[in-house]
GUPA-859059 format. One line per field, with one value per residue (C-alpha): residue in three letters; x, y, z. Coordinates in steps of 0.25 Angstrom, whole numbers, padded with zeros to 4 digits, m for minus. Example, Ala and Ser with C-alpha at 12.3 -4.5 7.8 and 13.67 -1.06 7.14 Angstrom:
2
res (Ala, Ser) .
px (0049, 0055) .
py (m0018, m0004) .
pz (0031, 0029) .
//
This chain:
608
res (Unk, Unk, Unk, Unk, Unk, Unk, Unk, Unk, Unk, Unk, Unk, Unk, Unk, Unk, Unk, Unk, Unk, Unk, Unk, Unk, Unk, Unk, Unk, Unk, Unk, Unk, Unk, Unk, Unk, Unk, Unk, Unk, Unk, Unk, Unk, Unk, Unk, Unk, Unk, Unk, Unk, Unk, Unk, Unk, Unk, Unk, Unk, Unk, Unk, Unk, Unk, Unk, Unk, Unk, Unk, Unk, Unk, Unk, Unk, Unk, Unk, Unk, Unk, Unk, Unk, Unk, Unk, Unk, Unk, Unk, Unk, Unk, Unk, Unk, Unk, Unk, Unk, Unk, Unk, Unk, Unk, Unk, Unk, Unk, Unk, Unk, Unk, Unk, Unk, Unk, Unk, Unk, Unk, Unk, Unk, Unk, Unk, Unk, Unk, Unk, Unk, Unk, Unk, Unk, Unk, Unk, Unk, Unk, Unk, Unk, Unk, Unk, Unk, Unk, Unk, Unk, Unk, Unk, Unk, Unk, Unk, Unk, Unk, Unk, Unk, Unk, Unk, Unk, Unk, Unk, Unk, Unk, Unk, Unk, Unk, Unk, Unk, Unk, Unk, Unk, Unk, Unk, Unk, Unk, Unk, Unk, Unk, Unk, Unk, Unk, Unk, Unk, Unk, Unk, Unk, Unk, Unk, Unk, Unk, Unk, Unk, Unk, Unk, Unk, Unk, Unk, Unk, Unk, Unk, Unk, Unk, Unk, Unk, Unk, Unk, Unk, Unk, Unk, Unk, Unk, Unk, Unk, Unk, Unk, Unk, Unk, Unk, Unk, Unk, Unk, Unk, Unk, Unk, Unk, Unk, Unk, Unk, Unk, Unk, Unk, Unk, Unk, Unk, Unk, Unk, Unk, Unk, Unk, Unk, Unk, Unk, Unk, Unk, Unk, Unk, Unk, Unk, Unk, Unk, Unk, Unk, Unk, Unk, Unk, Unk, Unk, Unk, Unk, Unk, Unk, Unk, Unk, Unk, Unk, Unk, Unk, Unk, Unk, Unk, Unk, Unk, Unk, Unk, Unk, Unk, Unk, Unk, Unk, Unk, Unk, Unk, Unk, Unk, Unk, Unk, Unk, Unk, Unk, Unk, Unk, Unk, Unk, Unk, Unk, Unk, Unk, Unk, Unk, Unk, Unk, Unk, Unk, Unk, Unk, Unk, Unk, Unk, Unk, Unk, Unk, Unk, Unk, Unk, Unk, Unk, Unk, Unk, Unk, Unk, Unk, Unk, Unk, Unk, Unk, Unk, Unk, Unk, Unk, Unk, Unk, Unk, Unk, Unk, Unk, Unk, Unk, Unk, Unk, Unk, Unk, Unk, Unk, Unk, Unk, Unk, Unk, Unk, Unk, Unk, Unk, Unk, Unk, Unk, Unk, Unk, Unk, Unk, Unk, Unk, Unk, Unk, Unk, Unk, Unk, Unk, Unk, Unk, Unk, Unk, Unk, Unk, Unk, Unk, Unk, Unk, Unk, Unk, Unk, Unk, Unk, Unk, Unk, Unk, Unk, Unk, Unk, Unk, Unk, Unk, Unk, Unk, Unk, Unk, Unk, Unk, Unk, Unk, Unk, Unk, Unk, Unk, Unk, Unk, Unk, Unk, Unk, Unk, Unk, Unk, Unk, Unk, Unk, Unk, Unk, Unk, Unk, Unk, Unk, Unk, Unk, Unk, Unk, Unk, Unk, Unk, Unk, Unk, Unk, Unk, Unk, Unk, Unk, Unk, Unk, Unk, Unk, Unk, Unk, Unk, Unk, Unk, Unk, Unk, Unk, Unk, Unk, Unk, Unk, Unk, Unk, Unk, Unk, Unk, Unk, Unk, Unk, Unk, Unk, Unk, Unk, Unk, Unk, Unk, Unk, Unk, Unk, Unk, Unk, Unk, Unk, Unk, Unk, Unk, Unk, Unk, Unk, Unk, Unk, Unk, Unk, Unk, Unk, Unk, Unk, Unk, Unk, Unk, Unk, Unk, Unk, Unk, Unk, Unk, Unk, Unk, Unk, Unk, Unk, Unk, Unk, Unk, Unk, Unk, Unk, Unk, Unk, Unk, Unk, Unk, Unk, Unk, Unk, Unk, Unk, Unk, Unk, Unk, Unk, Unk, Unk, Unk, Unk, Unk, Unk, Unk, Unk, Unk, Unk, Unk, Unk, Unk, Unk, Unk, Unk, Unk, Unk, Unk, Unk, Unk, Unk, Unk, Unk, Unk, Unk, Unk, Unk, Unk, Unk, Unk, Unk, Unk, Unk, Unk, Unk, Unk, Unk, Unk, Unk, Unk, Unk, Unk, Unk, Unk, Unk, Unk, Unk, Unk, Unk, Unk, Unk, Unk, Unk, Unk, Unk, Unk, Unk, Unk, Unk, Unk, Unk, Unk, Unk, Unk, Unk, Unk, Unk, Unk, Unk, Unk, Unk, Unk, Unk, Unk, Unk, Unk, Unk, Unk, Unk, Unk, Unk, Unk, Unk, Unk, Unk, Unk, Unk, Unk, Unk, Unk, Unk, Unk, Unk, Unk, Unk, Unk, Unk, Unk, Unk, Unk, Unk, Unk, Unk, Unk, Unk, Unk, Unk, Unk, Unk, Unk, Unk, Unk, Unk, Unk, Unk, Unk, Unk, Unk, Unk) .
px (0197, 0198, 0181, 0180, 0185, 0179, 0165, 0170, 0174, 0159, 0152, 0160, 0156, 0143, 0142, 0148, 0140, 0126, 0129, 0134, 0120, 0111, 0117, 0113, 0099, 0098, 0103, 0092, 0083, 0080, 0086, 0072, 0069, 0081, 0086, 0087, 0095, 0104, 0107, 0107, 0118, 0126, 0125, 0129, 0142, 0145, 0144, 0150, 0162, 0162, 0162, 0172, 0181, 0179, 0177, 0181, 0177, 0174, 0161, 0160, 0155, 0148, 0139, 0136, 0132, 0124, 0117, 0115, 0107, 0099, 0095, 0095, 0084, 0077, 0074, 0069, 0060, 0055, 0055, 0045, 0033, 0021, 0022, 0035, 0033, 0022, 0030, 0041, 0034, 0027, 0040, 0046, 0034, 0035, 0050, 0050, 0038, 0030, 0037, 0049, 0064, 0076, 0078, 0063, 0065, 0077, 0073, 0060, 0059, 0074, 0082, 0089, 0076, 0072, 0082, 0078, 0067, 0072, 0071, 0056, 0054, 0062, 0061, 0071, 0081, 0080, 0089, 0100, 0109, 0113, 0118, 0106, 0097, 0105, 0111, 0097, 0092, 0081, 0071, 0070, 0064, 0056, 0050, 0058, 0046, 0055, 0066, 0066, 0075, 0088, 0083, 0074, 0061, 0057, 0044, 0047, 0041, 0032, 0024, 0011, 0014, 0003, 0005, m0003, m0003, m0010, m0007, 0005, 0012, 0024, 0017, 0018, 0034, 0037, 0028, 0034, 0051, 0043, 0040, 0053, 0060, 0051, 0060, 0049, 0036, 0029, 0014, 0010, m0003, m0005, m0016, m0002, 0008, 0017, 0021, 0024, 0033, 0042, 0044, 0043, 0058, 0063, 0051, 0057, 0073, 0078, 0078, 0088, 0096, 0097, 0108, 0118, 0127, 0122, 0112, 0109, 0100, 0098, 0088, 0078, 0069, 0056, 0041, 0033, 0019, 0007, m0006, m0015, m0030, m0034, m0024, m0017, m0008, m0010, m0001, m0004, m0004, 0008, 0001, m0014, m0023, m0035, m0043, m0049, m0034, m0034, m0050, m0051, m0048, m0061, m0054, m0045, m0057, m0063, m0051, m0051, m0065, m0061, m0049, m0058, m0070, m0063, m0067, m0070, m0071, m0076, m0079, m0095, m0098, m0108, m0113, m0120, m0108, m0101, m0109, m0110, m0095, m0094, m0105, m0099, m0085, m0092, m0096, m0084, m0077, m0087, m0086, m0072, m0070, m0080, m0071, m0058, m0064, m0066, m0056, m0057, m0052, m0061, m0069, m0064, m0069, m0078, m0085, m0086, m0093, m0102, m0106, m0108, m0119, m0126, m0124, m0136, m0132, m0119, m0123, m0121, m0106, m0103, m0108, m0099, m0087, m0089, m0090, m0075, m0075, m0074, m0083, m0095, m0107, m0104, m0101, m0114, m0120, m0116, m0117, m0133, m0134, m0128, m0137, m0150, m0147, m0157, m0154, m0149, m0139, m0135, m0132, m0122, m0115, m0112, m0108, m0097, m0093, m0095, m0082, m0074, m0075, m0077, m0062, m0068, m0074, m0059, m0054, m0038, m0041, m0047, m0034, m0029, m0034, m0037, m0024, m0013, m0004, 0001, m0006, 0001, 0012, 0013, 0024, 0030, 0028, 0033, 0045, 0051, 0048, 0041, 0031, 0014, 0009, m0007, m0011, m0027, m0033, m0042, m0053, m0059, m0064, m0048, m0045, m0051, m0042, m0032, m0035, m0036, m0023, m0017, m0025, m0021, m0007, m0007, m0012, m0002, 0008, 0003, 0001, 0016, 0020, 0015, 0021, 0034, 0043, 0040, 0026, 0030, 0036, 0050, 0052, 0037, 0030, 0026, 0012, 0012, m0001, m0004, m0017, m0023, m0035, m0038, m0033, m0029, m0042, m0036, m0038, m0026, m0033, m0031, m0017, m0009, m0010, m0003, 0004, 0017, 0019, 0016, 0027, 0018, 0021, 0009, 0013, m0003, m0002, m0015, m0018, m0026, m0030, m0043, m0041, m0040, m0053, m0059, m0055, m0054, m0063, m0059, m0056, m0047, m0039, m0037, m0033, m0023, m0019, m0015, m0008, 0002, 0015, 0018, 0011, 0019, 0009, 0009, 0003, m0007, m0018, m0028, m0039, m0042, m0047, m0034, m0024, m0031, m0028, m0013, m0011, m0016, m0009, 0005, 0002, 0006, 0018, 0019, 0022, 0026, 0017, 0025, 0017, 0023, 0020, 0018, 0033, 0037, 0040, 0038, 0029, 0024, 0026, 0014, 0015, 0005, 0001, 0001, 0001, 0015, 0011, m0002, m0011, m0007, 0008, 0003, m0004, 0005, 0017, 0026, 0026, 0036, 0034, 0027, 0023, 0028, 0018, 0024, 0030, 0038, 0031, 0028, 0039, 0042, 0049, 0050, 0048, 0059, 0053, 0056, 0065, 0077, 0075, 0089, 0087, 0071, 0067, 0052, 0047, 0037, 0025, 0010, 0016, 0022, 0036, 0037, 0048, 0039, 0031, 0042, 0048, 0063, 0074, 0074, 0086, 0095, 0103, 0118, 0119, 0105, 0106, 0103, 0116, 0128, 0141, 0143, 0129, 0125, 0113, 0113, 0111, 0099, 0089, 0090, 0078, 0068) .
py (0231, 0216, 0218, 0230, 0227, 0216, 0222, 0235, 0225, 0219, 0232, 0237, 0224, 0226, 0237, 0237, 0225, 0231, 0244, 0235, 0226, 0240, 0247, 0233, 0233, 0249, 0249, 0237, 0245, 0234, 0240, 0242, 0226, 0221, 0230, 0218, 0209, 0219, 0223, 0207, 0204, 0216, 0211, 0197, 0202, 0209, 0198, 0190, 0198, 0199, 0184, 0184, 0194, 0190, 0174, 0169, 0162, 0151, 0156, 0166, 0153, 0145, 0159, 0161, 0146, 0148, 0161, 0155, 0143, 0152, 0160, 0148, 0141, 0156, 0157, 0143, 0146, 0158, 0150, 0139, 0147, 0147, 0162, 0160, 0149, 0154, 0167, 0158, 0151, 0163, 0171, 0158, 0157, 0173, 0173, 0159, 0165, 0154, 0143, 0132, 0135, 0128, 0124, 0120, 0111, 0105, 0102, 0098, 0090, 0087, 0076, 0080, 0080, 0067, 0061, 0065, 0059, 0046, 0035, 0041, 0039, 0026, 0017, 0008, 0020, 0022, 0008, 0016, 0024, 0039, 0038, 0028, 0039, 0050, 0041, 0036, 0043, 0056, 0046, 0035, 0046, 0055, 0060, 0070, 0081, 0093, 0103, 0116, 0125, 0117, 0106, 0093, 0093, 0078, 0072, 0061, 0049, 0048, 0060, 0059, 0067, 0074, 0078, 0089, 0093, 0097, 0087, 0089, 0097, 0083, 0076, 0063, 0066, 0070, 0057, 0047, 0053, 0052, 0036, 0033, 0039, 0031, 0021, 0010, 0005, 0013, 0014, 0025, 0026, 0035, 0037, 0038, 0027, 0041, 0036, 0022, 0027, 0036, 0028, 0012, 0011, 0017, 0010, m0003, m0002, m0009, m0003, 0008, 0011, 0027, 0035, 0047, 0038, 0026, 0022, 0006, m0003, m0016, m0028, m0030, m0022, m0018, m0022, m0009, m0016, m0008, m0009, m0004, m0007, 0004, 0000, 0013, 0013, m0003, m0005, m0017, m0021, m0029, m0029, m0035, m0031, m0039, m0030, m0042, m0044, m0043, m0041, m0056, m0045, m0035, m0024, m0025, m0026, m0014, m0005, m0011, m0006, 0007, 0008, 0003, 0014, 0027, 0035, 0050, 0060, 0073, 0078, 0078, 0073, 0063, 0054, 0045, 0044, 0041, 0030, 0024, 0022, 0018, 0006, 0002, 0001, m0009, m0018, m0019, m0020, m0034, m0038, m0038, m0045, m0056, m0056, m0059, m0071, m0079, m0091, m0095, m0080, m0080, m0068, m0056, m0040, m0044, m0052, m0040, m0032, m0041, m0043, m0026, m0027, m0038, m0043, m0049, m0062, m0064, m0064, m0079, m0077, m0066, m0073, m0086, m0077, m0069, m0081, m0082, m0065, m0060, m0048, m0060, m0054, m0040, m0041, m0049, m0038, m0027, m0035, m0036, m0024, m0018, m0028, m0020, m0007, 0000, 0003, 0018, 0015, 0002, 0009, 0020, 0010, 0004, 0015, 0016, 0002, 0000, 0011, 0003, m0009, 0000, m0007, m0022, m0016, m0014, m0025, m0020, m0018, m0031, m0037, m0032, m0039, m0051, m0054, m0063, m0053, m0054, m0048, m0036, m0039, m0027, m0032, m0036, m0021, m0014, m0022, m0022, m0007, m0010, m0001, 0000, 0009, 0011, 0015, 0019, 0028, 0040, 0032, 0028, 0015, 0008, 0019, 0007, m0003, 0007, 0011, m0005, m0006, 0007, 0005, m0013, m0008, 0003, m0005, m0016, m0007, m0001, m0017, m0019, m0005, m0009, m0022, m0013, m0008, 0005, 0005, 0008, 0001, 0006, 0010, 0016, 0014, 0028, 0027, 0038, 0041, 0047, 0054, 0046, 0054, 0046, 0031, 0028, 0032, 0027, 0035, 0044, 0051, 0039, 0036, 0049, 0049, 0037, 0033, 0037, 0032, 0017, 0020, 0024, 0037, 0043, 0051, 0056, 0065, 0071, 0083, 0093, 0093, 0094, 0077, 0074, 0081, 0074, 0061, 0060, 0070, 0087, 0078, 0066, 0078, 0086, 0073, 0070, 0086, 0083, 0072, 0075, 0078, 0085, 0092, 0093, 0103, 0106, 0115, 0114, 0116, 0127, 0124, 0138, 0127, 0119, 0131, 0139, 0127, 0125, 0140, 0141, 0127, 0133, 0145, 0161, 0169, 0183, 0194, 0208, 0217, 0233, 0245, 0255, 0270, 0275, 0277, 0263, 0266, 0252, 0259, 0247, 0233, 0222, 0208, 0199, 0184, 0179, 0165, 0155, 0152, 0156, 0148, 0152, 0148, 0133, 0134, 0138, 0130, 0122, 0109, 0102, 0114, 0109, 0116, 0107, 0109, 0100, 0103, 0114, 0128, 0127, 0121, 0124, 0114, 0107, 0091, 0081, 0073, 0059, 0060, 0065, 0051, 0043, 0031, 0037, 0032, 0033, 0017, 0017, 0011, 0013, 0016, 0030, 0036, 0045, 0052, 0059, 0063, 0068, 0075, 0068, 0062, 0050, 0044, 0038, 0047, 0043, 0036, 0035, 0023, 0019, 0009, 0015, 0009, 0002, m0002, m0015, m0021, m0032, m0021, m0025, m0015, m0011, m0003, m0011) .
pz (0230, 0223, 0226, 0219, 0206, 0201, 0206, 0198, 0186, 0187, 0188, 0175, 0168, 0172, 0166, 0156, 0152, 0156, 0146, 0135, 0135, 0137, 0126, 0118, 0122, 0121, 0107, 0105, 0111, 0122, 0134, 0141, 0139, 0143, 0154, 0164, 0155, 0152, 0169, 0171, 0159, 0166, 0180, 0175, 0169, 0181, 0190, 0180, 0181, 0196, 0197, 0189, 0195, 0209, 0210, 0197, 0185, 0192, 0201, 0188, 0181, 0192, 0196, 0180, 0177, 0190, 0184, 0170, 0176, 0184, 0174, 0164, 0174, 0175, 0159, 0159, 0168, 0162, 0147, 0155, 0159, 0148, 0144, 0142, 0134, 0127, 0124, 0118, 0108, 0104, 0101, 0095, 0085, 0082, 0080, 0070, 0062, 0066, 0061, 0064, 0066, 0062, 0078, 0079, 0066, 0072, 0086, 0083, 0069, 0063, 0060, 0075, 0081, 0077, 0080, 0095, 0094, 0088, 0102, 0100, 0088, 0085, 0097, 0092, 0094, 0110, 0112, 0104, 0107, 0103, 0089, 0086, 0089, 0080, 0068, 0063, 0051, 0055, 0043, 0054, 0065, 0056, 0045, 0034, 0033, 0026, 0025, 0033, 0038, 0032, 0040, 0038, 0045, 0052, 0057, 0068, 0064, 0078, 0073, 0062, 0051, 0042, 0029, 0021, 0009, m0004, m0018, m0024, m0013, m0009, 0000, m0007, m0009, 0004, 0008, m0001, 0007, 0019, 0017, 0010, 0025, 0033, 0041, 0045, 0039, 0030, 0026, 0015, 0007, m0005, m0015, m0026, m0031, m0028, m0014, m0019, m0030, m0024, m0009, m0013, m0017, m0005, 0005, m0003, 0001, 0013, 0028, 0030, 0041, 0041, 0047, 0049, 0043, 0036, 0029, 0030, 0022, 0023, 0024, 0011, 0003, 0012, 0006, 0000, 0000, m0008, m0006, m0016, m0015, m0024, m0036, m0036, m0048, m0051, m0039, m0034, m0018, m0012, 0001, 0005, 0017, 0021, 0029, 0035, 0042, 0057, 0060, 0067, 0078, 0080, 0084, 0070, 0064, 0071, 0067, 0053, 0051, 0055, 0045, 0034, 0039, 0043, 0056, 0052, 0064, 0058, 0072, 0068, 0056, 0051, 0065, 0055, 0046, 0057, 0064, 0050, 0049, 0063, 0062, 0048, 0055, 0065, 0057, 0046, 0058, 0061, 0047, 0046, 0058, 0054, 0041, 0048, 0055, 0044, 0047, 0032, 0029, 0018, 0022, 0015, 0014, 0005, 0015, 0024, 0013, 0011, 0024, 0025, 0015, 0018, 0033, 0034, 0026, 0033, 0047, 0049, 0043, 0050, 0063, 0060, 0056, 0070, 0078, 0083, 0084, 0099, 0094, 0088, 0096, 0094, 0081, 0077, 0083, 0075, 0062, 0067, 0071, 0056, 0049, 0058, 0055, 0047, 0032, 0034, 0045, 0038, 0024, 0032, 0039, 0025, 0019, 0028, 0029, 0012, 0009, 0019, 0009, m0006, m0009, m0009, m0025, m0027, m0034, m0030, m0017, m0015, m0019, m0009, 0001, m0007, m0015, m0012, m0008, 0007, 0021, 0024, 0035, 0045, 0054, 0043, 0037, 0049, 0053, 0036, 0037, 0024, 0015, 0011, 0002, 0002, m0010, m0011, m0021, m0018, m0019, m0005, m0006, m0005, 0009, 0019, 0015, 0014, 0028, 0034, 0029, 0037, 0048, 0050, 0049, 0058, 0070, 0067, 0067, 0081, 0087, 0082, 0089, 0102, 0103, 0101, 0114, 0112, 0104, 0094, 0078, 0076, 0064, 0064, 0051, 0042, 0038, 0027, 0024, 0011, 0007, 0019, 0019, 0006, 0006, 0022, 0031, 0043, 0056, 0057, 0068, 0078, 0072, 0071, 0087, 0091, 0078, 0081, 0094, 0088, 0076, 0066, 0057, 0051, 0040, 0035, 0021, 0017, 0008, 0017, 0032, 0025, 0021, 0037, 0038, 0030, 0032, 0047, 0050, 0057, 0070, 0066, 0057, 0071, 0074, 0066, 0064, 0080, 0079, 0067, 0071, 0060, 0050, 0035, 0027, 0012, 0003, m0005, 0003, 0000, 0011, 0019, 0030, 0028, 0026, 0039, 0047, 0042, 0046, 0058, 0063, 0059, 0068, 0066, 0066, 0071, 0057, 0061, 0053, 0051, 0051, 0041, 0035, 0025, 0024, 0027, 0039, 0051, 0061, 0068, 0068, 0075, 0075, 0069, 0068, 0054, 0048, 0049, 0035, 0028, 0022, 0008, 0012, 0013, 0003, m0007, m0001, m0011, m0016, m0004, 0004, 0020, 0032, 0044, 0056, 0069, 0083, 0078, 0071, 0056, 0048, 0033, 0024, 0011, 0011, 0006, m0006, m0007, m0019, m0010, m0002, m0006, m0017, m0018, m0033, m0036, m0040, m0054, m0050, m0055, m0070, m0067, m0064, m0054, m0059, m0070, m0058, m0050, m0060, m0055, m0060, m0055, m0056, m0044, m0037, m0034, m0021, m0018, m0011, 0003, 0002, 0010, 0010, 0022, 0024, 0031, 0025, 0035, 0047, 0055, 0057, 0072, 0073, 0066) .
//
């Protein structure tokens, strides 16, 4: 009898449970597909309920945590296989519309998931503890790209970033926030005074400590060097660079000469164009090196020009200047063989050598290299978390010295991260690359792959996909398409090739199309694939308005300008005021000061 009744009980339960859950999927209309769920959710109760009755609770919830693990490890494995896989993502895409939810913007780029990331991203932070990792400000870790779903969107500093964007769309403001946040170093060229204005008062305040809870500034203004070889706005050059400086060593020589005469792979092009600029780097790269060696120092660019066009009188000084180079014979060699080459092939190397030095007709951008302003100090640059605009008109002829600049920085920047424990600078330094395309020829194609990993943030802003085409050619644009982290897209563009592209990148969405009657009347409904977002969509976006392309689908947002940064005032420089420009009030806020009480100025920096 005491058997009987809890198995009656059981039944009962059973039962009762099994036609509670039929009537559900009956009344749903799913009672054929989930038939077996609806016996299994019975059967459970039921045993539930005989456990219960007959052994007590105890073994009631020893059996079920046994069965929920069972059937836990069952679903993973399932979940696991490819199809399943496979199936997943295709359901996730078609249920989201194609594009990011609030949990993938949150677990993939916020604040909260760069601060996971932040032992990676911050070396300095994997000897702290906890709250070292959690309190530092999300500024330090990332990158502010915009707003979307209620929430900030971040791009960790390891990651290249590429900016595109037709004129007048907000790059240059979302640009000149983006320099203003960076916590270490920063380099930035622009063909406008813009950027100068609005981030040099900011870029010139001591470091700050950022936090949950405090904010810290202490030590002495940092240096904002410009270097200006094109005279952009009468803004004269703080800083000097010798092109000449480090090519005593032949290798740095070699590389200078490929700064200063950029490689272009178009995947086919011109083979003589190209044999031309190789040969013409050869021998810059020999003439610079003999300039180097002078031990007076009295050689100059000029010299080097000179020897270009008529090498043939300068061979017994180029021989007596190579006469302590490691690379003597071979480089005699080449100048003999330069001097032998018939007029056709000589004329082509000199066409790609001559635009690497149009800038010695520049009488500004001579003084830049020949005034008695100081060498530029990279340690010295790197470790004060210090400033350098490059400033270059959209004339050419200024872009090599531009680009040796850029280029002898970068590879100090990398010697100094190797000599570091974990390869890397700490804080790394932004190099915010505006209208690159024009001024700054440096091969991005080669850096954007390892850059990160040496603490160098490549933040590359150009006004069409079309502009990486053409200036590194369809390969080196896959190039750097592949390894950008993050895409932040504007409108603005209105090439079909450009717009195809973008669209067929951000992928397709599944739309329900209805077949009605005459009556209105839904006979049918078919699903179809149809564009995320068309090509008229990016194209008519707003001013502000971006499309983020990433690790996560297709996210919408609106940037934050520099003008909401705390104690931002634009600097009137070149005979402007920005504020006519901007359209703004101007005038200091109330507490817009980076100044909290309580704050220790005397505070060392830990993690510089």
């Amino acid at each position: 009898m005491t058997t009987v009744v809890p198995i009656f009980l059981a039944a009962v339960v059973g039962l009762a449970t099994f036609m509670t859950v039929a009537a559900a999927r009956y009344v749903s209309r799913k009672l054929d597909r989930k038939l077996a769920v609806t016996t299994a959710t019975a059967t459970a109760a039921g045993l539930a309920c005989f456990a219960y009755f007959k052994y007590g609770l105890a073994v009631l919830v020893v059996a079920s945590t046994l069965v929920a693990a069972s059937l836990v490890r069952f679903w993973l494995w399932r979940r696991s296989s490819n199809a399943k896989t496979v199936n997943r993502k295709g359901d996730r895409v078609r249920r989201r519309s194609g594009v990011a939810t609030w949990w993938q913007i949150a677990f993939r780029c916020s604040w909260w998931a760069m601060h996971r990331q932040a032992r990676a991203i911050r070396p300095h932070l994997r000897g702290g503890g906890f709250w070292d990792r959690w309190r530092i400000a999300t500024t330090e870790l990332a990158t502010r790209l915009c707003k979307s779903n209620g929430m900030w969107v971040w791009s960790s500093l390891e990651d290249v970033l590429l900016v595109i964007g037709g004129p007048r769309k907000g790059k240059t403001v979302w640009l000149a926030g983006a320099i203003c946040d960076a916590p270490g170093a920063v380099l930035a060229t622009s063909t406008r005074l813009e950027i100068v204005r609005n981030t040099m008062k900011l870029r010139e305040r001591p470091v700050t400590v950022k936090g949950w809870l405090r904010r810290l500034v202490f030590g002495e203004p940092r240096k904002v060097w410009i270097y200006n070889p094109g005279g952009l706005g009468d803004l004269e050059s703080t800083v000097k660079f010798n092109p000449l400086a480090g090519c005593e060593d032949p290798v740095e020589a070699t590389l200078r000469a490929e700064d200063m005469i950029p490689q272009t792979d178009d995947g086919g092009g011109d083979s003589d164009r190209e044999w031309w600029d190789a040969a013409g780097r050869r021998i810059l790269a020999v003439f610079l090196h003999a300039a180097a060696l002078d031990p007076q120092k009295r050689r100059t660019m000029h010299d080097v020009h000179r020897w270009v066009s008529n090498p043939e009188s300068s061979l017994t000084e180029l021989n007596a200047l190579l006469s302590n180079s490691p690379m003597r014979e071979p480089y005699m060699k080449a100048i003999h063989q330069f001097i032998k080459l018939a007029d056709r092939t000589r004329s082509g190397v000199l066409s790609a050598v001559d635009p690497a030095l149009a800038w010695l007709m520049s009488p500004t951008a001579v003084a830049t290299i020949e005034g008695d302003i100081a060498q530029f100090d990279v340690k010295r640059f790197i470790e004060n978390r210090e400033t350098l605009y490059l400033l270059g008109r959209h004339e050419t002829h200024n872009a090599p010295l531009v680009a040796a600049l850029t280029g002898y920085i970068a590879r100090a920047v990398r010697s100094m991260a190797a000599k570091q424990e974990h390869d890397r600078i700490d804080p790394p330094l932004t190099m915010a690359l505006d209208e690159a395309v024009r001024i700054c020829h440096v091969p991005l194609d080669n850096w954007s792959g390892d850059a990160g990993g040496s603490g160098i943030r490549l933040i590359i802003v150009c006004q069409s996909r079309a502009d990486l085409v053409k200036r590194w050619g369809k390969n080196g644009a896959a190039t750097i398409m592949n390894n950008a982290g993050t895409v932040m897209l504007y409108g603005g563009t209105k090439d079909a090739e450009d717009l195809a592209a973008w669209v067929q990148l951000i992928g397709d969405r599944d739309e329900v199309v209805k077949t009605v009657d005459g009556n209105g009347k839904v006979l049918s409904k078919s699903p179809r694939k149809t564009p995320v977002v068309t090509a008229a969509q990016l194209r008519e976006m707003e001013k502000f308005h971006v499309v983020v392309i990433g690790e996560t689908p297709v996210i919408f947002g609106k940037v934050d300008p520099m003008w909401s940064r705390r104690g931002w005032e634009p600097v009137a420089i070149g005979g402007y005021d920005p504020a006519d420009d901007l359209g703004l009030e101007l005038e200091p806020l109330e507490g817009a000061s980076l100044e909290l009480e309580g704050a220790t100025p005397e505070r060392e920096l830990v993690d510089a």
